[in-house]
Every structure is written in structure tokens, then in C-alpha cells.
C-alpha positions in Angstrom: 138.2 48.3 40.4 135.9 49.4 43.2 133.2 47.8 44.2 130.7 50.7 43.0 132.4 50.8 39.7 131.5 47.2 39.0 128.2 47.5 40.0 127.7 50.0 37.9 129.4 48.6 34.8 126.7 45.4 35.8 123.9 47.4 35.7 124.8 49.6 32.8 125.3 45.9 30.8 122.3 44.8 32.1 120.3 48.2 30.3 121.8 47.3 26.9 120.9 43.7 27.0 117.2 44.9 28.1 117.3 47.8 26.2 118.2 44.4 22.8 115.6 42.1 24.2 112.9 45.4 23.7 113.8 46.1 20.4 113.8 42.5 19.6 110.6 41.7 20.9 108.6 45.3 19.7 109.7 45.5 16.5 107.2 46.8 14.2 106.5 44.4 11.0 107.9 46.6 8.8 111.4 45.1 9.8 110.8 43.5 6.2 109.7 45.3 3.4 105.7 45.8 3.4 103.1 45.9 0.5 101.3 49.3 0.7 99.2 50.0 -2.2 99.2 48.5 -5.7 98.1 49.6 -9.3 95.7 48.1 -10.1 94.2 47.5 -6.9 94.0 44.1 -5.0 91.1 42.3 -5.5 89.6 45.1 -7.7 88.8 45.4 -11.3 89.9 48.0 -13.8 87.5 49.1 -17.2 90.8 49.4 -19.7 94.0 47.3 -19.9 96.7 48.5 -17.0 99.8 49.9 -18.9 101.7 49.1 -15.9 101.7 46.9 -12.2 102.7 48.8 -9.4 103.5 48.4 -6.2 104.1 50.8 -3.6 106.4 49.8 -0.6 107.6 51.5 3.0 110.8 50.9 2.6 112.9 50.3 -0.2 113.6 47.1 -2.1 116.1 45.1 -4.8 113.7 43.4 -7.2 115.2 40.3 -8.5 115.1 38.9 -11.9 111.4 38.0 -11.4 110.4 40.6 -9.3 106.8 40.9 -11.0 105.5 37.4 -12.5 102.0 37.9 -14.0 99.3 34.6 -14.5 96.2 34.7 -16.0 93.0 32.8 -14.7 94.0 29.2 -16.7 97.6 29.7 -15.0 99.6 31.4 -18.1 102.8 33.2 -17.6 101.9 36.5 -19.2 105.4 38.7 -20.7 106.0 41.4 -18.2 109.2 43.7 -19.2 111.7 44.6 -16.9 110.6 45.3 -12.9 112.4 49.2 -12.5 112.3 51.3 -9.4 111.6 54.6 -8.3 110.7 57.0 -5.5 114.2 55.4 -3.6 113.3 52.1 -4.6 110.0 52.0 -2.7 108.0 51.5 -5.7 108.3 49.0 -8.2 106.8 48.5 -11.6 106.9 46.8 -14.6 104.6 46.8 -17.7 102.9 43.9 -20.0 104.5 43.5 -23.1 101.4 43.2 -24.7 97.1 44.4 -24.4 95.6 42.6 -21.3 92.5 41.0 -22.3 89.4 40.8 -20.6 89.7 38.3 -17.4 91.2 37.7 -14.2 94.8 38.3 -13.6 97.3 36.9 -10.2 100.3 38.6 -9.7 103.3 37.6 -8.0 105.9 39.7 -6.8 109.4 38.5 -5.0 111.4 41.8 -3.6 115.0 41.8 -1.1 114.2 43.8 1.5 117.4 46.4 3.3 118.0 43.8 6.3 118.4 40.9 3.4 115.7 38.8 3.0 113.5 37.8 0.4 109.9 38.9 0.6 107.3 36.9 -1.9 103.4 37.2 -2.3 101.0 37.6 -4.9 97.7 39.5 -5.6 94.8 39.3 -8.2 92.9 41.7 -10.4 90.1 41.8 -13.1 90.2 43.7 -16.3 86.3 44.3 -17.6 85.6 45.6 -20.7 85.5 49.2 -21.6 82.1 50.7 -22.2 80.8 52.1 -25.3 78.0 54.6 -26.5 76.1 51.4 -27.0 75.6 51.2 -23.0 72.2 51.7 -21.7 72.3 55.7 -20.2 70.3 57.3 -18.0 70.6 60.6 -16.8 68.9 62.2 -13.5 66.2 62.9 -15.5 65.8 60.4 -17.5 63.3 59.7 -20.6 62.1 55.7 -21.6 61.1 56.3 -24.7 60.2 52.7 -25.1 57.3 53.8 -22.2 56.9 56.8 -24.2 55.6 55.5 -27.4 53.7 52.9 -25.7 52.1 55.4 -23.1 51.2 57.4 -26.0 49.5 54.8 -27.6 47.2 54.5 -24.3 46.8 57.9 -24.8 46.0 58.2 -28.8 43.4 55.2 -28.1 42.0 56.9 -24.7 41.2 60.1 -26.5 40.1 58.6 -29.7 37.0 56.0 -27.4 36.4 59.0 -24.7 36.4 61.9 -27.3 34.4 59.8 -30.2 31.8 59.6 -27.1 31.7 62.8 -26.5 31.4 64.3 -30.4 29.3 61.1 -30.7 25.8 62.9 -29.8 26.4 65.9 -32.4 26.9 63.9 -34.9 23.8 61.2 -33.4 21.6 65.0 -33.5 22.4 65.5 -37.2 22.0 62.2 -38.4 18.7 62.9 -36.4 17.5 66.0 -38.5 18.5 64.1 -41.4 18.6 60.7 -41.8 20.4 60.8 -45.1 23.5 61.6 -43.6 26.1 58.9 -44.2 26.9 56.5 -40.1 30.0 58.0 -38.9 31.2 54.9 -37.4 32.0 54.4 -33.4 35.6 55.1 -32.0 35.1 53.9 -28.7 35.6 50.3 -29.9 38.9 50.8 -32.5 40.5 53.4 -29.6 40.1 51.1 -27.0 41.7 48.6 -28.7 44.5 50.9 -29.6 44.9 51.9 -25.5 44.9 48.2 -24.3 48.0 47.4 -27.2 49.6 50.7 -26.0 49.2 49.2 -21.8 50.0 45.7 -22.8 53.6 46.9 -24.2 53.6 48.5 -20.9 53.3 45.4 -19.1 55.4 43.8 -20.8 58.5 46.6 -20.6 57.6 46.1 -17.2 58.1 42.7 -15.9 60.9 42.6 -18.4 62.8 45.4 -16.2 61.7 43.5 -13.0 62.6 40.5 -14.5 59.7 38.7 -13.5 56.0 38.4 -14.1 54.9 38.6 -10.8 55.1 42.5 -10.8 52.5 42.9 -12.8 50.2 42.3 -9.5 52.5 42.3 -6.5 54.1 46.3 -7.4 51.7 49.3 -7.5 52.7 50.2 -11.0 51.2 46.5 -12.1 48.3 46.7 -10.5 47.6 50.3 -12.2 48.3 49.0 -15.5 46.3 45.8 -15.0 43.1 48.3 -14.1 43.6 50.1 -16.9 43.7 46.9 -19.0 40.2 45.6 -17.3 38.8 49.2 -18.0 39.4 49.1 -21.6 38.9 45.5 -22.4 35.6 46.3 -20.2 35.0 49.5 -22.3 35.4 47.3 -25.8 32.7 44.4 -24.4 30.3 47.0 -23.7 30.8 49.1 -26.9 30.2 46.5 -29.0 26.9 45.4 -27.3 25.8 49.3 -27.8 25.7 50.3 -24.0 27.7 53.7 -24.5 27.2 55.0 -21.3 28.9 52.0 -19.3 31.8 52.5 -21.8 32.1 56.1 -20.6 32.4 54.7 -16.5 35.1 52.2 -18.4 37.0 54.4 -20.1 37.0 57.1 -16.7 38.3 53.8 -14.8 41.3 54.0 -16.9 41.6 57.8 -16.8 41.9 57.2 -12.9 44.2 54.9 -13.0 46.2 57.1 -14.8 45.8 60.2 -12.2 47.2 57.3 -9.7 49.7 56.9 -11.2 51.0 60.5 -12.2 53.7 62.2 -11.0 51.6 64.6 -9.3 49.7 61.9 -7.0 53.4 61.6 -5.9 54.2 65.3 -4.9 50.3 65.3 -3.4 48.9 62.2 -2.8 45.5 62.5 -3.7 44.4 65.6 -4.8 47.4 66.1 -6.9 45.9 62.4 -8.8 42.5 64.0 -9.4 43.9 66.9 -10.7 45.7 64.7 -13.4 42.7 62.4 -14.2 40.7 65.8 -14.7 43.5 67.2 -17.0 43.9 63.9 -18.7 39.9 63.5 -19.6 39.3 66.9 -20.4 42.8 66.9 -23.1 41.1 63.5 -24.2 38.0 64.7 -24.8 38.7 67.3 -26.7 41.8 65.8 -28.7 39.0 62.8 -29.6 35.9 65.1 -30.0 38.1 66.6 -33.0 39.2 63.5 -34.5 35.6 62.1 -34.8 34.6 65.8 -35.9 37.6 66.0 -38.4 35.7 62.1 -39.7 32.3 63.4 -39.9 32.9 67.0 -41.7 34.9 64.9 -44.5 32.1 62.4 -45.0 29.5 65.1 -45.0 31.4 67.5 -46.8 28.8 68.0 -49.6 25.9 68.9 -47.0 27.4 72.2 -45.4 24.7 72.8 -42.7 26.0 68.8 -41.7 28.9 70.2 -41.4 28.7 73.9 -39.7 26.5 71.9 -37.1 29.0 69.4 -36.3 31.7 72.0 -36.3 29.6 74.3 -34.3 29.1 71.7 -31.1 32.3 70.8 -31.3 33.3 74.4 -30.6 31.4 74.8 -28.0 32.4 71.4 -26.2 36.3 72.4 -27.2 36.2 76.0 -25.4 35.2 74.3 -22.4 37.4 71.2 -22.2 40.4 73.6 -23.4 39.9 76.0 -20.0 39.7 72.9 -18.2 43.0 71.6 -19.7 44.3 74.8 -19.0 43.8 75.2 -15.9 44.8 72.2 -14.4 47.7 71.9 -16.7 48.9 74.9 -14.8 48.2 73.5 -11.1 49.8 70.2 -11.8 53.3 72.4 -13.4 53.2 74.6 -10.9 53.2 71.5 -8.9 56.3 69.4 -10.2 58.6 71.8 -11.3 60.5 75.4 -10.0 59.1 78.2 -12.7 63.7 78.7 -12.2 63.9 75.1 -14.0 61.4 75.7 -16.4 63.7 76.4 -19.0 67.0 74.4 -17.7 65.5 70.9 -17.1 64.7 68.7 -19.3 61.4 68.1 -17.8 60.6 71.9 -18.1 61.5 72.1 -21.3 59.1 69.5 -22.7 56.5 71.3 -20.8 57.6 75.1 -22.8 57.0 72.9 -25.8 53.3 71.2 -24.8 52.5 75.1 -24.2 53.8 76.1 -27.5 52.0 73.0 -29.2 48.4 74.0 -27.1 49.1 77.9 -28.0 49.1 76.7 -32.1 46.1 74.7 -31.4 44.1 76.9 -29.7 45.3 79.2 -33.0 44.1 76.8 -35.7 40.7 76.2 -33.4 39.7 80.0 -33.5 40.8 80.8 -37.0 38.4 77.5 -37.9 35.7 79.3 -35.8 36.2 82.5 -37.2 35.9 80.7 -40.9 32.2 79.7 -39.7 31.1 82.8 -39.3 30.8 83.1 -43.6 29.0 80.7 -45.0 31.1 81.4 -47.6 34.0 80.6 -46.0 32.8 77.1 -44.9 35.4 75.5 -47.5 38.6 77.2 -45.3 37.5 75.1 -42.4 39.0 71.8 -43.9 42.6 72.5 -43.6 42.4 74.2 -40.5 40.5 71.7 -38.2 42.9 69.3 -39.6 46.3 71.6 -38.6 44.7 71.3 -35.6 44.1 67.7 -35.1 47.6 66.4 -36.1 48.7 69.5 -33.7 46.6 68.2 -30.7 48.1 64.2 -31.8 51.6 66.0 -31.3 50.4 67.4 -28.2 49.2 63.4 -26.7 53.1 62.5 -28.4 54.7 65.4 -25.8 52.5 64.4 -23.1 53.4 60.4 -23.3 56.7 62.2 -22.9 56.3 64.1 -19.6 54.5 61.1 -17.9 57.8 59.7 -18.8 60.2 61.5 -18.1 61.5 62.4 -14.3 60.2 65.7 -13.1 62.8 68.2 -11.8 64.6 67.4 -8.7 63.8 64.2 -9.7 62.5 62.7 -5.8 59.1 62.3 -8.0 60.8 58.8 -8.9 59.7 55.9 -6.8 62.5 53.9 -5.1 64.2 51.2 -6.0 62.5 47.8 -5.0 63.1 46.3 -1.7 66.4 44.0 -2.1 65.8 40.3 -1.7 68.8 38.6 0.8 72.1 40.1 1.7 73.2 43.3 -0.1 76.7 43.4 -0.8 77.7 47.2 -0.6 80.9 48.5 -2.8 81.7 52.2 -3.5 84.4 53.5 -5.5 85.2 57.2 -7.2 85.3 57.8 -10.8 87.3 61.0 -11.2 84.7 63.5 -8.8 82.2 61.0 -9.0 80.9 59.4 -5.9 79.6 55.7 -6.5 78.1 53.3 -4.2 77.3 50.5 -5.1 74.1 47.8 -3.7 74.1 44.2 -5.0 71.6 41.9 -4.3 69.6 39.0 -5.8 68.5 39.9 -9.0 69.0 43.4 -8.3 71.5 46.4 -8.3 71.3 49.8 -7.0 73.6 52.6 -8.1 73.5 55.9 -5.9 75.8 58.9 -7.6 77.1 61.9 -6.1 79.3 64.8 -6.1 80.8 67.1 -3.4 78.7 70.1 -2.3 79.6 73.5 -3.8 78.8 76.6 -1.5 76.6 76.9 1.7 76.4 73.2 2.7 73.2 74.0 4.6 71.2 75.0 1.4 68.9 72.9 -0.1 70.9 70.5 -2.0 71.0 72.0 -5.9 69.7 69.4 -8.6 71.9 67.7 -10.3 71.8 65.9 -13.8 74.2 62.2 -14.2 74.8 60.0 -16.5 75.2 56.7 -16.2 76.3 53.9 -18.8 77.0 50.2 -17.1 77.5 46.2 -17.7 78.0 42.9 -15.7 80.5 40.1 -17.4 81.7 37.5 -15.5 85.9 37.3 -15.0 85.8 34.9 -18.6 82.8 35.4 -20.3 81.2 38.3 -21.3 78.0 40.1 -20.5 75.7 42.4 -21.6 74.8 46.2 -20.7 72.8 46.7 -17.9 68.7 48.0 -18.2 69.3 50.8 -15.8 66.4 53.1 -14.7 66.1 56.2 -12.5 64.8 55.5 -9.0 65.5 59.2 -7.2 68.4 61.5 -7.1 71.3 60.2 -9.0 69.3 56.7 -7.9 70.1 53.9 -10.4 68.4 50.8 -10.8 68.4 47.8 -13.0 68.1 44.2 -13.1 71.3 41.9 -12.6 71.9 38.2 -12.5 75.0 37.6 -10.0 77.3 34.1 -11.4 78.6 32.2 -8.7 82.2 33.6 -8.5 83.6 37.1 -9.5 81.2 39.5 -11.4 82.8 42.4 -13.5 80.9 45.4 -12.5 81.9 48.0 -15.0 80.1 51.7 -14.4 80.8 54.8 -16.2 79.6 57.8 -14.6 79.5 61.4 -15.4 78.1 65.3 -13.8 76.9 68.3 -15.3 80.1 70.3 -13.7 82.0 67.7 -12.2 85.1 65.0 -13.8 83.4 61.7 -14.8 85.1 58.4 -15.3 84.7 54.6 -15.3 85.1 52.4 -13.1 84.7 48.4 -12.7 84.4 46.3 -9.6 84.9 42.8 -8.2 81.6 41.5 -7.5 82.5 38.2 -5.7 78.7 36.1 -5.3 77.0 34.6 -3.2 78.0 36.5 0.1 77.6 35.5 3.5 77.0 37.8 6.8 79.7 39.4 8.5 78.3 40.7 11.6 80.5 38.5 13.6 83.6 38.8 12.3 83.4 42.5 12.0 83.2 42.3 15.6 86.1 40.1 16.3 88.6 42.1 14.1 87.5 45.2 15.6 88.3 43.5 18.7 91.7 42.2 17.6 92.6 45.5 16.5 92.1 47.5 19.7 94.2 44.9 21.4 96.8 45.4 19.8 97.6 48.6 21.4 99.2 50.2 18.6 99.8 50.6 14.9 101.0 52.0 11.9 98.7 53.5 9.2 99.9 54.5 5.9 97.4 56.0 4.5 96.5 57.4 0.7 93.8 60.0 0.1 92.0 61.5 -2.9 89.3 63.4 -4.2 89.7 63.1 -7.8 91.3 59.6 -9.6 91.7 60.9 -13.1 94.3 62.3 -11.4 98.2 60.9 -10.5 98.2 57.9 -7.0 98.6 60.4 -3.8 101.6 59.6 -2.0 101.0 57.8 1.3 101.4 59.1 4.6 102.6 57.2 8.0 100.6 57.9 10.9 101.4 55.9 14.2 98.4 56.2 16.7 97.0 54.4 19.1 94.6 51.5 17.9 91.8 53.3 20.3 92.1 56.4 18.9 92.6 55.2 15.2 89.3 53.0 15.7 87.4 56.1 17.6 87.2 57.8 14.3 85.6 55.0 12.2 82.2 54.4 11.4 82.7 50.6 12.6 84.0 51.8 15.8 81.9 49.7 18.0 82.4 46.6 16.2 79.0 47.1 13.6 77.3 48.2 10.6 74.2 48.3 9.0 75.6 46.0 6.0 78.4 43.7 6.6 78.7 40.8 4.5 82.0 38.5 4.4 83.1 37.8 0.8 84.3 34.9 -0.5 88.3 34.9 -1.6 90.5 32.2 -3.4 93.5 33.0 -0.9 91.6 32.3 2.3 92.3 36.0 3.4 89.0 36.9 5.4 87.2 40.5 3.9 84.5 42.2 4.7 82.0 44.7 2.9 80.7 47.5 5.0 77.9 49.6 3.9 76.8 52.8 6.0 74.0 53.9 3.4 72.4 56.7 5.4 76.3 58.7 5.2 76.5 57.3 1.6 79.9 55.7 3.1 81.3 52.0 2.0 84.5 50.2 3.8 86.1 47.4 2.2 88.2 45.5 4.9 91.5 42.8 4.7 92.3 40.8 7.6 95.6 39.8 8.5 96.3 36.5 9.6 95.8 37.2 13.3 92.2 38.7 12.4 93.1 42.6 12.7 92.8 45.1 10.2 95.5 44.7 7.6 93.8 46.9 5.0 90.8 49.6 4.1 89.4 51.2 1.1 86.6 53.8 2.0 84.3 55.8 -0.6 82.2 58.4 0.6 80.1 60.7 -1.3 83.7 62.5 -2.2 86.9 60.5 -1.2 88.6 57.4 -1.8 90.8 56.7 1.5 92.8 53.4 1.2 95.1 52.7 4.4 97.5 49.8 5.1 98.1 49.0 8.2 101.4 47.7 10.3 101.4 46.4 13.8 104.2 45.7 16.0 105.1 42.1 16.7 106.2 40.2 19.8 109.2 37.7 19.4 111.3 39.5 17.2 111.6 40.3 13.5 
């Protein structure tokens, strides 16, 4: 053999042998069989009992006779049926023989992978409890009705002192001109006292909701209703020492209030209030004037000029206060709410039905005046001024119901509080449904949303949700949560956080859209994650590069997605995430029972939450990200030095 042949057999030796040592020392991780995705999720929480576990591999496997061993939280072997695979034996599953209760569940899995050897970890998840029509619900316009009968108590009791004051000096004239006339008692005291039970219930439904009393002078809704409490506790003192006319400046205290706190002081600060308070005293007035009226003409029935007098300046003072009511009644609509929504919002629709209510009013109020034209037809104004009273009570009922209820396009609401320490952010998708999700102390904040339908640069159309929710914790249960409306498919309600895993359970649903439920793990207390966002971004990049399999969906009523496998460079992969330079406006680190490091991402300006795993060399081993109308979940492989 020559001594070019041999040198050439040497060097083509030497190739293979460096061309072994590569392959040996790059092999990617998936050189044993790899956990992609499971059902249910790790560390996640489902609202009904799973029929099945899955797992989802990238490669296939042998389960054993044990491939899927199932615990609860005390450490009970549940019965699992026989592990069976599919897709080419890259996904394995096996279901319960029986219902899973409510609580937390570990599952451990043991597989063969192709090269031989046997692959073993476990996972956890939580089952919640399944919510019922017992639920609180609020929609995006929502209604408290509890605020509603209580509001219209402050309103009944506001009209009956304001109004009595009013018809007061016609009935103080006839008594006058003759003395024999039976006292038509003062309103101003009982109606006071029926306003300051209505705002007391207010108060109390308040700092209930918050939780604490201390929003009763530290939140501007508080301080409203504790003026308005002063102003007719004020308006009672002075009534029953006989000064009426510093009971009037009382009562008007209250009446401002009021216009403070309206919803149109909220589309125009300012004016908008004053054209409330106006509206609000004049319907008082007049409501009241013809409740003391209605008094007087029954006690003094027998003496008919008593009567056509009293009925006579209450006509007068009605025609007046009813243009007024008109009027800006029709400023403050036009105001709050599209004349297109009039008749397909909620909101709009109780207003048709306040102008239907005014329209039969005003009716019953002219065929009363036209009755006092005849002496002889005096007797026909009985029935008719009373039609019209219980009409105008009606009309205060409706009206307790607009003030409570969210306005169209319903940004009128106030935001939710400030939160107090970290805020954990979550987001998940149930069916069309975009949820996000912010925990804090005491507090949680649910933001819905849907995907946008036609030109994306058109105002945003509104849109009506519903949303039914609880907390348990992962043994005991809960209760449903208070929630209220805080903005566009805003959510807000109070929430005590156990140390541990919380059961977040959330069923949400769109005019036009697939609802669905959905519960989260809401591990507490958290701890901030700035840091170690940082480092595993870090870690990640150096790796050079990696293997994303990666599942994607728009719509989870529907069937798991199949995974895709992408191999990019980590540079590129990270380029296109939000936490690309290592931050984010919310990272927290949650606690976990296995020691595996994760972090909760919230990005609340794009409506976008990441959940993140981290391997044991602090990269990136797995993502879940919810945006306003996607669920991406992505596992990631890396390729490992020293061989497989």
C-alpha cells in the first residue's frame, strides 16, 4: 500500500471518529423520549373531572405496566385503566376508573423510549368545582339591583322631603284662607329618614364589596355617600326644629352629591354633574309636590275649593319642573348613550321605558287638569292624580335602575381599585374567550375579550359578557365570587388568597362568540421575578440553539392542535417575544412543590400573559401564552454537550 493510500485511509478514519465524537457530544435531548404537552395541563386546574390523562410525546414510546400512576393530595393511589397509545405511539393515555373529585391530583408517568431506556416523571393538576346558575353574573352592562332598590329608596325619600317643601306653601296658603282645614303633616322629616336608610344600605353594600370599612372615606364613591348622609341627617335636625328653608340647602347638598356622582359627571366632568343634579331636583320636586298634593286633596276632600286650589298650584309648579325634567333628561341621554343603542342595550332600553313611564304621566297630569276645568267634574280628579303618582313612584323605581346600571359602551364604569402588592398575572382561553387574569391582595381583576371582526382600525364595537366565577382552595371549598363591572369586559371583585394553591374557576361567555369555563392554579403568596426573568432569558440565548414544539389555538372547545417542531436559533426565537430583553411589566416567581423555578409574565397594555418553566440549567423549558385571541403552549428541547 502506498504511502498516499495510507494517509488517506488515516485521515478518512480520523473524519468518522470526529464525525462520532460530534454526534455524541451535540445530540439534541430528545435522544430520550420528551414530555410535550399533557391533558390536563401541568400545574393548571380544570372546572369538570378529566375523562382521560394524556400525554403527548416527540417520539414514540412503550408504556409499561404502570405507565400512568395517578395520587391524590393525601398520597392515594387513584384506579387508572389501562395506559393505550396512539398517533404512532407518541401519545399515551389512560382514563380514571371512577369521577375525580374536587382537589389536587400528581401524576406519574414511566415510558421506554426507542433507544431503550426508561424515562419517569410526574406532574400535578387541580380539579375545581364546576359552576352553576347560582354564580354571581355580571354582564358588560351590568345591573346591582341590590344598589338599585337601595338607590331608590334615596330617591323615594329625596322627592318625598324636597317635593313636600315645595307643595308645602300651597297647602300653608289654604290653610291660610281657612283655618279649618285639617294640618297636612310635614314630609321633609319621614322622607329624609327614608333617603338616609336607602344611603346607609349603600354604605354598607359598599364596604362589603371592598371588603373593608375604610372605603367609605378613603374612595370617592364613600365620600359621596357619606355627604349625602350628613345632608339628610342635617335636613332631619333642622326639620324638626321648624327651619324649612335650611332643610331645602340640606336636601340640595344631597341632590349634588348625587350629580357627582352620576354617570354623566363621568362622560363630562362637571357640567355633565350639574345637569344631573338639575334633572334629579326638578323629577323630585315634582314626583314629591304630587305625593304631598295627592295627601292634602284626600284629607280635604269634602271642601272642593281646598282642593281645586291645591291641585291648581300644583299644576302650575308640575308644568314647569316637567320641561325642566325634560330637557335635561334629553342632554344627559344624548350624553351616555348612541340614539343606534337606544333600542339594543340594556341601558337604552330602560331609558325607552322611563320615556314611556314620563309620556303616561304627563297623560294622567293633563287629563287631571282638564277635569278642573268643571267644577263638576272635580270628583274625576281623585283617580287620576293618583294613576299618576304611583306612575311617577315607577318612574324614581326605573331611574334607581339607570344610575345603576352601566351606560352603553360601558367606559362610564370607574376602574378597578389600585392593587395592593405584587399582582400575579394568568390568562387562559375559554373556547373564543380571551381571559386574563390579575391577582392581588384582597383583590382580583378579570379583563374579557374577543377577537376583532372586520376593519381592525374601527372603533372597537361594544360588546356584552357574561361572567360567572369562584375561589376554593385545592381541599376545601369556597364560595362564588362578588364580581362587579369596572370598564369594558372589566371584572372586579373581592378575593381572599390561602397560602398555597387557590382554585380560580371562571366561566365566561360573548354575545356572538363560544364561551367556556375555565379554572386556574392560583399558587399565593408570590414573590418578584424580575431577576430571574433576566437570567433565564440569558441562559436561553446562550444556548445557541433549540427545538420548539409548539401547539396553537384559537378556540379550546375544540380538539388539542397537533404540535409543530420548529428548530431556530435561540436569538431569533427570543427576538419575537415580548420578554425579549430580559423584562416585563409584571413578573412574579411562583412558588412550586417540585422546586422547578416559574414565572408569571403579565404585559397588560397588549392584554398578553406568559407562563414560564425552567429547566434545570435555568433556560426556558416551557411557555403558555394568552392573548386577547390565542392560547400558544411551546416546549422546548436544547441540544446537550457530553453525549446522550
Amino acid at each position: 500500500m502506498s504511502t498516499l493510500a495510507r494517509r488517506l485511509i488515516r485521515g478518512l478514519v480520523l473524519l468518522l471518529v470526529l464525525a462520532a465524537l460530534a454526534g455524541a457530544g451535540a445530540g439534541v435531548s430528545s435522544a430520550h423520549p420528551t414530555l410535550l404537552f399533557t391533558v390536563p395541563g401541568s400545574d393548571t386546574a380544570v372546572s369538570d373531572p378529566p375523562q382521560a390523562i394524556t400525554l403527548m410525546f416527540n417520539e414514540p414510546v412503550t408504556p409499561g405496566a404502570a405507565a400512568i400512576i395517578l395520587h391524590d393530595n393525601a398520597g392515594r393511589e387513584i384506579p387508572m385503566g389501562t395506559a393505550e397509545t396512539v398517533r404512532d405511539g407518541r401519545v399515551l393515555t389512560a382514563r380514571p376508573v371512577g369521577t375525580l373529585a374536587q382537589g389536587t391530583y400528581t401524576v406519574r408517568w414511566r415510558v421506554t423510549g426507542t433507544d431503550g431506556d426508561l424515562v419517569e416523571q410526574d406532574f400535578r393538576f387541580a380539579v375545581g368545582l364546576a359552576l352553576t346558575g347560582d354564580g354571581s353574573e355580571v354582564e358588560g352592562q351590568s345591573t346591582s339591583w341590590t344598589d338599585t332598590v337601595l338607590r331608590w329608596l334615596l330617591f323615594l325619600g329625596l322627592a318625598i322631603a324636597l317635593g313636600g317643601l315645595a307643595a308645602e306653601r300651597v297647602t300653608t296658603t289654604a290653610r291660610t284662607e281657612n283655618p279649618a282645614l285639617p294640618v297636612v303633616r310635614s314630609p321633609v322629616v319621614p322622607g329624609a329618614l327614608v333617603g338616609l336608610v336607602g344611603v346607609l344600605g349603600l354604605g354598607a353594600a359598599l364596604a362589603g364589596s371592598a371588603g373593608e370599612v375604610s372605603v367609605l372615606w378613603q374612595g370617592r364613591a364613600g365620600l359621596v355617600l357619606l355627604t349625602e348622609a350628613a345632608g339628610l341627617v342635617l335636613a332631619v335636625a333642622v326639620a324638626a326644629a321648624g327651619r324649612r328653608g335650611w332643610a331645602a340647602a340640606a336636601l340640595v347638598l344631597v341632590v349634588a352629591a348625587e350629580g357627582l356622582r352620576s354617570h354623566a359627571n363621568v362622560a363630562a366632568p362637571g357640567w355633565g354633574g350639574a345637569v344631573t343634579a338639575v334633572h334629579l331636583a326638578a323629577a323630585a320636586i315634582w314626583v314629591g309636590a304630587l305625593l304631598h298634593t295627592v295627601r292634602a286633596v284626600l284629607l280635604w276632600w269634602g271642601e272642593r275649593a281646598a282642593v281645586r286650589w291645591v291641585l291648581a298650584g300644583y299644576t302650575r309648579l308640575a308644568v314647569w319642573t316637567f320641561l325642566i325634567v325634560v330637557a335635561t333628561g334629553t342632554v344627559s341621554a344624548l350624553l351616555l348613550i348612541p340614539l343606534a343603542a337606544l333600542f339594543s342595550t340594556t341601558y337604552g332600553q330602560l331609558l325607552v321605558v322611563k320615556l314611556v313611564l314620563v309620556a303616561a304621566a304627563c297623560g294622567w297630569a293633563l287629563a287631571a287638569r282638564l277635569s278642573l276645568r268643571t267644577p263638576k267634574r272635580t270628583a274625576l280628579v281623585r283617580p287620576k292624580i293618583r294613576a299618576e303618582s304611583i306612575v311617577l313612584i315607577a318612574v324614581l323605581a326605573v331611574s334607581a335602575t339607570l344610575v345603576s346600571t352601566t351606560p352603553s359602551g360601558s367606559s362610564q364604569q370607574p376602574g378597578p381599585p389600585p392593587p395592593v402588592g405584587p399582582v400575579l398575572s394568568l390568562g387562559a382561553l375559554a373556547g373564543q374567550v380571551g381571559v386574563s387574569v390579575a391577582a392581588s391582595d384582597g383583590q382580583l381583576v378579570v379583563r374579557l375579550s374577543t377577537p376583532r371582526r372586520g376593519d381592525y382600525y374601527a372603533p372597537e364595537p361594544d360588546q356584552d359578557f357574561t361572567l360567572t366565577g369562584r375561589i376554593d382552595t385545592a381541599e376545601t371549598d369556597g364560595a362564588a365570587l362578588s364580581l362587579l363591572g369596572c370598564g369594558p369586559g372589566c371584572f372586579v371583585a373581592p378575593a381572599t388568597w390561602r397560602g398555597g394553591d387557590n382554585v380560580l374557576t371562571l366561566g365566561a361567555t360573548a354575545q356572538g362568540w363560544q364561551g367556556g369555563t375555565v379554572s386556574l392554579l392560583v399558587p399565593w403568596p408570590t414573590r418578584p421575578g424580575g431577576d430571574d426573568l433576566a437570567r433565564a432569558v440569558a441562559a436561553t440565548r446562550a444556548a445557541g440553539d433549540l427545538t420548539v414544539y409548539e401547539s396553537v389555538t384559537s378556540d379550546t372547545t375544540g380538539p388539542v392542535p397537533e404540535p409543530q417542531r420548529l428548530d431556530l436559533p435561540a436569538d431569533f426565537f427570543l427576538a419575537q417575544e415580548p420578554y425579549a430583553d430580559g423584562t416585563a411589566p409584571i413578573a412574579v416567581r411562583l412558588p412550586h412543590q417540585g422546586g422547578a423555578v416559574r414565572l408569571a409574565l403579565g404585559y397588560p397594555a397588549a392584554g398578553m400573559n406568559v407562563l414560564l418553566t425552567l429547566d434545570k440549567a435555568g433556560r426556558i423549558g416551557e411557555e403558555t401564552l394568552t392573548d386577547t385571541k390565542h392560547l400558544v403552549t411551546r416546549r422546548f428541547l436544547y441540544p446537550e454537550r457530553g453525549g446522550g
